[in-house]
N, C-alpha and C positions, 0 to 999 in steps of 0.2 A: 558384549565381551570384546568384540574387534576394537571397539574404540576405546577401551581400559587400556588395553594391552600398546596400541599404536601410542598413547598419549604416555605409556609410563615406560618405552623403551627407546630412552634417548643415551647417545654415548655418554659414555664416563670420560668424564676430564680427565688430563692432564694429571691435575691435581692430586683427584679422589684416586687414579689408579695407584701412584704414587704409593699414597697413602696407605691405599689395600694392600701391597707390596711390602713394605716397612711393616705393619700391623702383621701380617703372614709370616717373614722374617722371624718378627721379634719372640714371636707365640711358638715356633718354628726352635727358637736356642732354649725358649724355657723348660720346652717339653723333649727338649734331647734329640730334637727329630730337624736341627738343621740345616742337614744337607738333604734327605729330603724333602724338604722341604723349600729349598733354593732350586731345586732341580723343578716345583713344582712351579714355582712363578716364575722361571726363568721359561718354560714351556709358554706358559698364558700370556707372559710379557711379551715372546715374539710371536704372536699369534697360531703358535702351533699346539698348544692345549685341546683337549680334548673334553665333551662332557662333561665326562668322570673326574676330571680336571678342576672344571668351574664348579661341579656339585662336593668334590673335597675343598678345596678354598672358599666355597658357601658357611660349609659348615662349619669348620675350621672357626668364623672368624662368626655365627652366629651367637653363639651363647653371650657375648660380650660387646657384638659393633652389630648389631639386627644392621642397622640402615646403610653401613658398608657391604654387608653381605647383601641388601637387598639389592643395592647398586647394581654387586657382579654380580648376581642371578638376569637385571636388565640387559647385561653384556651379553651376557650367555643366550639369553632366550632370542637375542638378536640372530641367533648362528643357528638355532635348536628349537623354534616356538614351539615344535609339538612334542617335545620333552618333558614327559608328565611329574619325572621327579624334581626338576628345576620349577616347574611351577611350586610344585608341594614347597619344596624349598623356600621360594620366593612368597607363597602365602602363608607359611611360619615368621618370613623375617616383618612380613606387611603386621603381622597380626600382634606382634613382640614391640614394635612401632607403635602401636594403638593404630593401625588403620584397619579397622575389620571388615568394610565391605569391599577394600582392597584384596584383602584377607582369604575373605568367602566368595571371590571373582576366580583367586588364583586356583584354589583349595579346590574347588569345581570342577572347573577346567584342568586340571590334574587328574580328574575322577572319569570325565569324560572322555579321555587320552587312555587311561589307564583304569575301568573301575575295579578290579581288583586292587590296588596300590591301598593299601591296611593305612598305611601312614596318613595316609592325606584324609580317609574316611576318618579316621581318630581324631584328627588334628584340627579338620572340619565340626565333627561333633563337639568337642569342647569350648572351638568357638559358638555355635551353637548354645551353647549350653549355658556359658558367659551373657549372654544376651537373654536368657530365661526364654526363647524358641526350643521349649524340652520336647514338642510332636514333634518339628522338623530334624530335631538332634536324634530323635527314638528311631526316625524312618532312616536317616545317613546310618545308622548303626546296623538296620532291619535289609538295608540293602548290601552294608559290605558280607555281611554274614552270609546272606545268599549268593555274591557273586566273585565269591574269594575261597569257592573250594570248603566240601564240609570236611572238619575233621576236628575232635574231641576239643583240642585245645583253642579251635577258632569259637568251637559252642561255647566252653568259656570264658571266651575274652569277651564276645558278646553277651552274654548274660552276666556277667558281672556288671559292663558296664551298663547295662540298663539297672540292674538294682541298684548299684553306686548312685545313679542319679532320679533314682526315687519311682521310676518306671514299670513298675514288678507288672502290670497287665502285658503290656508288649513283651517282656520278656516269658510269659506265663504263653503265650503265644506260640511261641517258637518250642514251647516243651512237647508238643504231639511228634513234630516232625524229629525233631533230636532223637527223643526215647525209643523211635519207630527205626531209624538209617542205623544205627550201630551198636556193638555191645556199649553200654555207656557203663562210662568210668563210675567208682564210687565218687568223686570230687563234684560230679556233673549232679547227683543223686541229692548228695548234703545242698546244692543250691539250690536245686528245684524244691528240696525243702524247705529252705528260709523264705523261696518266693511263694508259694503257697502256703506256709504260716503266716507270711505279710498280709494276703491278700484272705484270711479267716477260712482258707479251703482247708478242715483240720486233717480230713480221713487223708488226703491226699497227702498232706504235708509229711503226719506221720506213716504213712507208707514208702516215702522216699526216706524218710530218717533214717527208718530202720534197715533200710539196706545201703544205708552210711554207716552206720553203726556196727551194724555186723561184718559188711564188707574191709573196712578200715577201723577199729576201733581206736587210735590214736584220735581221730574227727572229733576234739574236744568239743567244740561249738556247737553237732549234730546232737550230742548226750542233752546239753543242753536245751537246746530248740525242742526236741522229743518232748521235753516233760513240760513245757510251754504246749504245746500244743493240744492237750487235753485238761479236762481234771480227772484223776484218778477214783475209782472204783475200785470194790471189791470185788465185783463178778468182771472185768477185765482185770487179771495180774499180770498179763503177757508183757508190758513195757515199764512195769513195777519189778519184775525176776530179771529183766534183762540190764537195769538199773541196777537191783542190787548184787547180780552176779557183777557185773563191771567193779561196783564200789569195794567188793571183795578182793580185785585184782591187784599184785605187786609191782606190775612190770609193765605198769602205762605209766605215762609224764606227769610230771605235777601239774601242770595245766590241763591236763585232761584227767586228771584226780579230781582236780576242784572243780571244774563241770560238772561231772559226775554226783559229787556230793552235791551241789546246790539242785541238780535237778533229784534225786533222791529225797534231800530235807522237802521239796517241794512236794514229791508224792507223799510222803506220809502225812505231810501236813492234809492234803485232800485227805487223807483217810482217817485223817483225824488222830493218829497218833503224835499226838504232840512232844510230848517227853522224845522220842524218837528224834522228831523232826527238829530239833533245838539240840539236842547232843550232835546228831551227823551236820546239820547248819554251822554249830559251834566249830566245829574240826575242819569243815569247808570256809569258812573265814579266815581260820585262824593262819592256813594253809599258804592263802593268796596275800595275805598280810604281811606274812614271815620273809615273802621273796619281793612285796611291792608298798613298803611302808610309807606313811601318808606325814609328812612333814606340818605340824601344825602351825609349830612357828610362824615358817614361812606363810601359813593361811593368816595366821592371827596380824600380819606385815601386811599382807598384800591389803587386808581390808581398811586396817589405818591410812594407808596411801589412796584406797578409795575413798574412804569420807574426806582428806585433806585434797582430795583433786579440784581443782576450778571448774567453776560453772562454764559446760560448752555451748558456745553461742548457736543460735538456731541456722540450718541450714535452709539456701533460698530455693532450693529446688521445688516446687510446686509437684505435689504426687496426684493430686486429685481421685484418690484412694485412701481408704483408713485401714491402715496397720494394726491388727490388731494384737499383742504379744500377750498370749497366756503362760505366765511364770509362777515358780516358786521354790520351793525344793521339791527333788522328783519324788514321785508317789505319793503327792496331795491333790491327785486327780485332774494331772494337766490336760493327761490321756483323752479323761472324760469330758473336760468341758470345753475341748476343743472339736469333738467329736457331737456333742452334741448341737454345738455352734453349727457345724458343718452340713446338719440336716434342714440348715436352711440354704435356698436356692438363692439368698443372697451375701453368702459366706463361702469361700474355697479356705480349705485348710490345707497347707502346704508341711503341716508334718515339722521335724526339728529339722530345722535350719541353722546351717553353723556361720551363718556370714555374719552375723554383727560382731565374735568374738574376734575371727578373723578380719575386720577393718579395725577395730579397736585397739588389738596388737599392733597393727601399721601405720592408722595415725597416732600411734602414741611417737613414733619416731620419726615419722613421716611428713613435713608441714607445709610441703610443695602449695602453691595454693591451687583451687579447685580439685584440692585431690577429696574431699570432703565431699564434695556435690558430685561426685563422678561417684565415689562410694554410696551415696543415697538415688544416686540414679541406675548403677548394679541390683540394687536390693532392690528396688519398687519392679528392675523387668523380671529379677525370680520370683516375687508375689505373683506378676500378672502373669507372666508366661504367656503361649498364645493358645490357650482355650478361651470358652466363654468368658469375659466380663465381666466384674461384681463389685458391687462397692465396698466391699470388706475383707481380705487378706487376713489368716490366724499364721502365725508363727508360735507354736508351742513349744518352743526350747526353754525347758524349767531354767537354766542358768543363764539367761541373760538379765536374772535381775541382777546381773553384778554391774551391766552396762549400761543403767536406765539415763544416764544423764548421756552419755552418744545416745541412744532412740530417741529422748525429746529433743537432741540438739539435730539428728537430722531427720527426725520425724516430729515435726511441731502439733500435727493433728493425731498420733497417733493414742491408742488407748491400752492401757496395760489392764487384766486381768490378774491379781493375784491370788493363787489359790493356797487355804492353808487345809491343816488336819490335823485333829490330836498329836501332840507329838510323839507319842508314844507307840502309836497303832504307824503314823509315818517312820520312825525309825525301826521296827521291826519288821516292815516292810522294804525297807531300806537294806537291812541285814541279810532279810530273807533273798537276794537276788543279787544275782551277777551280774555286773554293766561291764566288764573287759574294757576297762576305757580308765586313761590316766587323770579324766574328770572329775572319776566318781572313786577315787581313791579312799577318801575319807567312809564311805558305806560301808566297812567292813571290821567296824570297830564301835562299839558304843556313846566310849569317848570319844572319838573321832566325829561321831555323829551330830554327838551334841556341841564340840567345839565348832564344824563348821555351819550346826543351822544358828549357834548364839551369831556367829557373822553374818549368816542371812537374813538376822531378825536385826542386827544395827544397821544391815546396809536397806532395809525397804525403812525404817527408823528414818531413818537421814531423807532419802530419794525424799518422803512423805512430807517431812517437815520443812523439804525444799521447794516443794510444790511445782517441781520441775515437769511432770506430765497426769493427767487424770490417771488415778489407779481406783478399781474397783475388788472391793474382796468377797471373794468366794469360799466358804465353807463346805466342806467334802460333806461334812455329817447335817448342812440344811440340806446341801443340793440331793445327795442321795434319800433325805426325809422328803420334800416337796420341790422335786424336779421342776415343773412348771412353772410356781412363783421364782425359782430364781433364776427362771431360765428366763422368765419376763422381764426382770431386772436386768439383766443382763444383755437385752437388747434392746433394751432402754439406753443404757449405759453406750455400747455401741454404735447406738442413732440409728438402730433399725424400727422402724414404728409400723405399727398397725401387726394383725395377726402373720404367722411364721409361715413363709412360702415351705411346703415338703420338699423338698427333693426327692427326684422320679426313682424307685426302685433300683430301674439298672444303672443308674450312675452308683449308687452308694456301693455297687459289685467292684469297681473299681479304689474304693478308698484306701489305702493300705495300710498299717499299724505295724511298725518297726520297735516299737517299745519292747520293755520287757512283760507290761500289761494285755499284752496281744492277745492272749486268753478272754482275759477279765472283760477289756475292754467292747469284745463282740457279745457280750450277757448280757441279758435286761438289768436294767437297772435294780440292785440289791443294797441294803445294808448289812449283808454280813462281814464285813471287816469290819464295822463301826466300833471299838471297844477289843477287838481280834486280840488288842494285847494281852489281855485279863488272862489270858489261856495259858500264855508264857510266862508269865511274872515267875511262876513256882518256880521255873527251871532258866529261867535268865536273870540274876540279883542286877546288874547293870541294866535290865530293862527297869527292873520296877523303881529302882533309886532314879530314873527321870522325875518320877514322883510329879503332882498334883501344879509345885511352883513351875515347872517346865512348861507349862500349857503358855504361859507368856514370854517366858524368857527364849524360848527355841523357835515357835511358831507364828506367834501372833503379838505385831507390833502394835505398841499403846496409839 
């Protein structure tokens, strides 16, 4: 650390002060703040500035000049080294720069000055996090939480940020100690429920729902999770009455209406009243539809500009790992056959991952060069992270089959798994559930359903007859008929040979399930959805006009 710091703290020119001045100045008229703002560099101009001084002109000029700001953070830490919030400073502007072990030198040494200082632990973790180091990110999180003072809103910020980044065991952690020090809020209650539904602990899960739910009934998301979290019975009605007392309610929000509804049509569907569950479904659709409608048009646009897009040239970055991406449209059991991949000791399953959408939006505008191979070298460290090693990475985000031609162009080895399913038993499964997400907008509508999987059936159409990466298809109704045979094929496909390593019990304790399948997904393997739609035809006509020709045209390309 002595020697980072000795070698990156040389004066500023001439020049650059200059420079920093004018830039200050000018930021200084736009924002109406320029007298003081003249008063401010006319202080640090004749060296009578103070900290507080060079940590406002840090900032000042970080969002827009990182490596001018980083300058004067050099200046300043010349006057101040053990100034923990200039360093944070100075490892924001290093890390804005692209220099991140510059970055995680300052960010540190900040923590060590200061380890309470929230900012620089946050700021630390995300670099972390950027680098796919999600233990060492879990632990910078696991430490500021303990040495920054307990109190409701510090519980969390930490526990948010560990489930935000896929973490639910470490954050499952910290829930003895929390619920043990203080009355805890209901907001603290609804989380420790989604991280204990993640993590398949059900009793527990819905034990804290419930006193979300009661405590707060606005906690739309709690109504929901609750009825995820079981299948209902008739000898327990206790979270079936408290369901349909809510659903009786005038004077909750429309987004917590339509929770409500979706996890109700889901109870009755357990109990088998189906007419029921398809009336309240019906009403709960219609609801979320009426305030967030799904633009087809613009779907039916987007995907002609997919098929017209040019082949992207392969990226040369060397992973010396196989990617593996199980896609399709959701509820054609990504859930499960990523999950079952996973029960091998030489597969990690990292869950739905949003980075490939997110680099495809940015090189679409973006053409700097190496910015390609910086983005395929992102993505291979959030595969590996730093646990064990394995030769196989699952990425199960059902909608990256929009972006198969980026995965072969920066992943040349990697392997797509396609999974389909009846169409009909997938879009009533589609209907049946709430995703809260501007993705899955089209799920809430019949037509809607079936316009955007006829776009998912030309765009694997196209990828296929491009022969842009090896794709393998999976069938919901073989796999749940003879698990085995295609789970054999399937690691054939992936270049795993010879019999399936198990994986040891207690690691499978930590696997988490953030789907809306979370339930389904911890059951033995069953075919009772296989055909589930037959039950709804009576009372859904737009289910059953899918009809017979839909088997190809929605689901499964020629």
């Amino acid at each position: 650390m002595a020697d980072f710091l000795r070698d990156s703290r040389t004066l500023m020119s001439a020049e650059t002060l200059s420079l920093a001045w004018s830039r200050l100045r000018r930021i200084g008229v736009e924002s109406s703040v320029s007298e003081s703002m003249a008063s401010l560099v006319a202080r640090l101009s004749n060296n009578e500035g103070s900290a507080a001084d060079w940590r406002a002109a840090a900032e000042t000029l970080l969002p827009t000049e990182p490596s001018l700001a980083r300058s004067l953070l050099d200046e300043a830490l010349q006057q101040w080294p053990r100034h923990a919030d200039l360093h944070y400073l100075r490892g924001n502007a290093q890390r804005t720069s692209g220099n991140p072990r510059a970055a995680e030198e300052d960010l540190r040494e900040a923590l060590r000055l200061d380890p309470a200082l929230v900012d620089a632990s946050i700021s630390l973790a995300y670099l972390l996090r950027e680098q796919g180091r999600m233990q060492s990110m879990a632990s910078v999180i696991l430490a500021m939480w303990q040495k920054t003072g307990r109190t409701p809103d510090g519980d969390l910020r930490a526990l948010t940020f560990l489930r935000d980044c896929g973490r639910h065991v470490d954050a499952a952690s910290m829930l003895p100690t929390i619920l043990a020090d203080h009355a805890v809020p209901v907001r603290i209650h609804a989380i420790a429920g989604e991280i204990m539904l993640a993590l398949g602990r059900f009793d527990q899960a819905r034990a804290h729902l419930r006193v979300a739910v009661e405590g707060e009934p606005e906690h739309a998301s709690a109504w929901l999770r609750l009825a995820n979290a079981q299948r209902f019975n008739a000898a327990d009605s206790g979270d079936f009455n408290r369901l349909e007392a809510a659903g009786a309610r005038t004077d909750l929000s429309h987004e917590t209406q339509v929770c409500i509804g979706f996890g109700l049509g889901k109870a009755c569907d357990d109990l088998g009243d189906v007419e029921r569950a398809a009336s309240v479904l019906g009403v709960a659709n219609a609801r979320w539809r009426a305030r967030q409608p799904w633009q087809r048009d613009r779907w039916l646009r987007f995907i002609d500009q997919r098929l017209g897009a040019p082949r992207t040239a392969a990226c040369e970055v060397q992973s010396g790992v196989t990617p593996v991406f199980v896609l399709g449209l959701p509820r054609t059991g990504t859930t499960l056959v990523a999950r079952l991949l996973a029960g091998d000791a030489r597969v990690r399953n990292r869950g739905e991952l949003n980075w490939i959408a997110a680099f495809a939006g940015r090189l679409a505008t973006d053409n700097r060069p190496g910015l390609r191979d910086a983005a395929a070298r992102m993505y291979l460290a959030q595969l590996r992270q730093d646990d064990a090693p394995a030769p196989c990475y699952v990425d199960k985000n059902p909608l990256n089959f929009l972006h198969l031609d980026l995965i072969a162009g920066l992943f040349p080895k990697a392997r797509v798994v396609h999974c389909r399913r009846d169409p009909r038993d997938t879009a009533l499964s589609l209907w049946s559930a709430h995703f809260m997400h501007a993705d899955m907008g089209w799920s809430y509508d019949f037509g809607d359903i079936a316009a955007f999987a006829g776009g998912h059936a030309r765009l694997m159409q196209h990828w296929a007859s491009q022969a842009l990466i090896p794709i393998h298809e999976v069938d919901y109704e073989s796999l749940v008929a003879d698990t085995d045979a295609e789970m054999q094929r399937l690691h054939a496909f992936i270049g795993l040979d010879g019999d399936a390593q198990p994986v040891a019990a207690s690691e499978t304790l930590t696997d988490a399930i953030t789907t809306a399948s979370v339930w389904q997904a911890r059951q033995q393997i069953h075919a009772r959805s296989v055909g589930r739609w037959q039950q709804y035809a009576p009372y859904l006509a737009p289910l059953a006009a899918f009809g017979e020709s839909a088997s190809t045209s929605l689901s499964r390309p020629a």
